[in-house]
C-alpha beads as a LAMMPS data file, in Angstrom:
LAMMPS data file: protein, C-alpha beads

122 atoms
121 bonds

1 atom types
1 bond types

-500.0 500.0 xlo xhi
-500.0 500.0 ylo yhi
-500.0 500.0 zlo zhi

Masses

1 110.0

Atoms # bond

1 1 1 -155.862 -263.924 -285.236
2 1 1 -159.263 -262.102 -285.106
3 1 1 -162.384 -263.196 -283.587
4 1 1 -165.565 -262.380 -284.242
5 1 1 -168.192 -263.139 -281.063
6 1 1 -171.818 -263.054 -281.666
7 1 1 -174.979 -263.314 -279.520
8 1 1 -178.547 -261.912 -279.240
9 1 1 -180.141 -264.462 -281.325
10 1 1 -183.129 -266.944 -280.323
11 1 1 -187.212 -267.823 -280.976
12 1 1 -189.205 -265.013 -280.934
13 1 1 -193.087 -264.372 -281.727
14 1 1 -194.177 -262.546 -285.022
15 1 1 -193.840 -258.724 -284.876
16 1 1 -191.554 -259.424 -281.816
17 1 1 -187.602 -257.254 -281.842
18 1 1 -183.915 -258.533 -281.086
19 1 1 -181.032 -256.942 -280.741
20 1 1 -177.749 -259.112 -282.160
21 1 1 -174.400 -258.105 -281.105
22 1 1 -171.060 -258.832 -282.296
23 1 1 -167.689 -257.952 -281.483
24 1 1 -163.799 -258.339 -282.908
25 1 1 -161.117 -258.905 -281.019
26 1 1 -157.534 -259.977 -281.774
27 1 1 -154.394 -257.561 -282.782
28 1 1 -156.756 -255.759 -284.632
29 1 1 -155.288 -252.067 -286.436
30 1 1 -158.568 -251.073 -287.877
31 1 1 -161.669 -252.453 -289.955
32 1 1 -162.997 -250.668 -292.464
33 1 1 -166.924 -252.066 -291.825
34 1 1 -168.781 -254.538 -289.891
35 1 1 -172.179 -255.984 -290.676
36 1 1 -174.652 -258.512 -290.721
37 1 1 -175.676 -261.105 -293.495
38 1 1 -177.915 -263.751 -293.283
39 1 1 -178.584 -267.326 -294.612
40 1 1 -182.062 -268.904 -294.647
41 1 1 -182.286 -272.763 -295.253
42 1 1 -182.032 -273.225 -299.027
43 1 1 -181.056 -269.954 -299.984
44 1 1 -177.915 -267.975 -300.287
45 1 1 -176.308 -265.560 -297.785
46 1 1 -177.595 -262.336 -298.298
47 1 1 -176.805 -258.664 -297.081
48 1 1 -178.825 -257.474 -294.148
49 1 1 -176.317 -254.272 -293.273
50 1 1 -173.482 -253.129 -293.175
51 1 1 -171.495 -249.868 -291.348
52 1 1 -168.410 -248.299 -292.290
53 1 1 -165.803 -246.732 -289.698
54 1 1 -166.851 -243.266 -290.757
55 1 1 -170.202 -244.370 -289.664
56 1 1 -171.693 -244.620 -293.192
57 1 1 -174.473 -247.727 -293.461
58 1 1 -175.647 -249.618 -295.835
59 1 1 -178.957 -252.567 -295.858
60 1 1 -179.588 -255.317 -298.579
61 1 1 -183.189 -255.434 -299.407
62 1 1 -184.016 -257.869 -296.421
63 1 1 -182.997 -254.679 -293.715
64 1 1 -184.460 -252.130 -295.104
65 1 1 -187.201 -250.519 -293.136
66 1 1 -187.089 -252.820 -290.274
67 1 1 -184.159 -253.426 -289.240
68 1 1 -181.233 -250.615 -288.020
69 1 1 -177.148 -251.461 -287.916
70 1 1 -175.181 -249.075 -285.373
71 1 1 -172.055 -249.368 -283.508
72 1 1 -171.464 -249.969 -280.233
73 1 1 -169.270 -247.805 -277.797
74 1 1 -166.585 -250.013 -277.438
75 1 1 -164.423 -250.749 -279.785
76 1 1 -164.919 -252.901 -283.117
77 1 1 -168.714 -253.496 -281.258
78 1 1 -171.676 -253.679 -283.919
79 1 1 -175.611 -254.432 -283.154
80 1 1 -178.179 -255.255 -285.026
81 1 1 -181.883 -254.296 -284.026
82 1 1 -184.405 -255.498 -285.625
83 1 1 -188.435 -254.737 -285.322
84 1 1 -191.460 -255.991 -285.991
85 1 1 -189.610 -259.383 -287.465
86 1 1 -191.599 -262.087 -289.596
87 1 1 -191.161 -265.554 -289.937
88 1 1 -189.618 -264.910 -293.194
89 1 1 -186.453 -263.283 -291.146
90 1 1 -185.933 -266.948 -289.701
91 1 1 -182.447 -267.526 -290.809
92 1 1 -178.735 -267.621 -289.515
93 1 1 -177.359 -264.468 -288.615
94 1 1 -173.724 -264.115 -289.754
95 1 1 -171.033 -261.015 -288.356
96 1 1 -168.569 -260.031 -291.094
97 1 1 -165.598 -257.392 -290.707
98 1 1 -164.544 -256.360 -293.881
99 1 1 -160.697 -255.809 -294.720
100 1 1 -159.565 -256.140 -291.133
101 1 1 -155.435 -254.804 -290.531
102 1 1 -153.946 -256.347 -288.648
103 1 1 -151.129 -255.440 -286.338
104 1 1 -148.563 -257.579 -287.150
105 1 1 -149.058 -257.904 -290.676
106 1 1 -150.723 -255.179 -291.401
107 1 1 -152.481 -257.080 -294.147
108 1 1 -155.927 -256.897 -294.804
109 1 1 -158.867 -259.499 -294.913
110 1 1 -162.259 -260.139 -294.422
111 1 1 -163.518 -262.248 -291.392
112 1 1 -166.967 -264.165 -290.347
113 1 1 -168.604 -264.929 -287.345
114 1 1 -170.231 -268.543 -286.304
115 1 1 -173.594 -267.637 -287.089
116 1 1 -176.056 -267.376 -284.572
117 1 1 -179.730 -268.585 -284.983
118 1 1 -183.014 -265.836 -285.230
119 1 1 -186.211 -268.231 -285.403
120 1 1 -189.563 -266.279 -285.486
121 1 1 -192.647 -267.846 -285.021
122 1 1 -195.794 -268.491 -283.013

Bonds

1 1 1 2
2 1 2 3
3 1 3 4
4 1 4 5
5 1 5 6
6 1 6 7
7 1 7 8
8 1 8 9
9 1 9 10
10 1 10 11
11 1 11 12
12 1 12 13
13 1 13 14
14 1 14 15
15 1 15 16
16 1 16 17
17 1 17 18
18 1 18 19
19 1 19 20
20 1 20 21
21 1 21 22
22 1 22 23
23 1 23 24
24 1 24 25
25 1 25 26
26 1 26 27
27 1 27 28
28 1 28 29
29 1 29 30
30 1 30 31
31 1 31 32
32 1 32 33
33 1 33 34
34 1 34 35
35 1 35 36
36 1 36 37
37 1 37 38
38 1 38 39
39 1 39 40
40 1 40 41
41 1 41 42
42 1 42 43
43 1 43 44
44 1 44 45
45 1 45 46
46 1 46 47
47 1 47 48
48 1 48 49
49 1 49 50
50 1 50 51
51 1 51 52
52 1 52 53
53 1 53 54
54 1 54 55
55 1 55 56
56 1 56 57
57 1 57 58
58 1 58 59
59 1 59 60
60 1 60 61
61 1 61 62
62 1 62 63
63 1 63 64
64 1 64 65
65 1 65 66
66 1 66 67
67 1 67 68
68 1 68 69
69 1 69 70
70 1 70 71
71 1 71 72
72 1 72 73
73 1 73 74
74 1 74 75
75 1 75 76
76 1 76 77
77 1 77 78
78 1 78 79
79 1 79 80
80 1 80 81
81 1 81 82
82 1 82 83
83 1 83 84
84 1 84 85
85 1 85 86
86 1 86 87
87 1 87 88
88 1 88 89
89 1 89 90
90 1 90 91
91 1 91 92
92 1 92 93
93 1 93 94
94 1 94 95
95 1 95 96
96 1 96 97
97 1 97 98
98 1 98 99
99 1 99 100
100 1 100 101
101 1 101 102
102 1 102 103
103 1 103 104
104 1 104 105
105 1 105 106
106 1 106 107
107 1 107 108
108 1 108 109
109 1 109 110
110 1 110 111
111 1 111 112
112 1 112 113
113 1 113 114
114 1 114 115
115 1 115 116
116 1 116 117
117 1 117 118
118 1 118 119
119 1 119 120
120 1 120 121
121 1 121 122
């Protein structure tokens, strides 16, 4: 199976930055992107970014501008940064590798993180 491991999230202060991480790991062949969506209380999960494994990204309207996807040096590793956040970024932050092979199957399919908490506010 494939696992995705988050972390980076926690309370931070108006125009304050994180830095989420998240990383796969299983009997993984490849992944053809990684990214980030997020769910606020009473509203649907929406795209923050996402990046392909030829290094192509993509942001939903809540990442634009502020907020900047990249992957990490080891393998199947994507961060998110994000500046100058608002209390309107408050929300679960979800991981989501999209049409994962794996190695044994070599059948694809998409899989999510846990979710890990970003709370701004003063």
């Amino acid at each position: 199976q494939v696992q995705l491991v988050e972390s980076g999230g926690g309370l931070v202060q108006p125009g304050g930055s994180l830095r989420l991480s998240c990383k796969a790991s299983g009997h993984i062949f490849s992944i053809y992107s990684m990214g980030w969506y997020r769910q606020a209380p009473g509203k649907q999960r929406e795209l923050v970014a996402t990046i392909r494994n030829t290094g192509a990204t993509d942001y939903g309207d809540s990442g634009k501008g502020r907020f900047t996807i990249s992957r990490g040096s080891a393998e199947n590793t994507v961060y998110l940064q994000m500046n100058n956040l608002q209390p309107g970024d408050t929300a679960v932050y979800y991981c989501n590798a999209h049409n994962v092979i794996i190695q044994t199957t070599m059948v694809g399919r998409d899989y999510w993180g846990q979710g890990t908490q970003v709370t701004v506010s003063s």
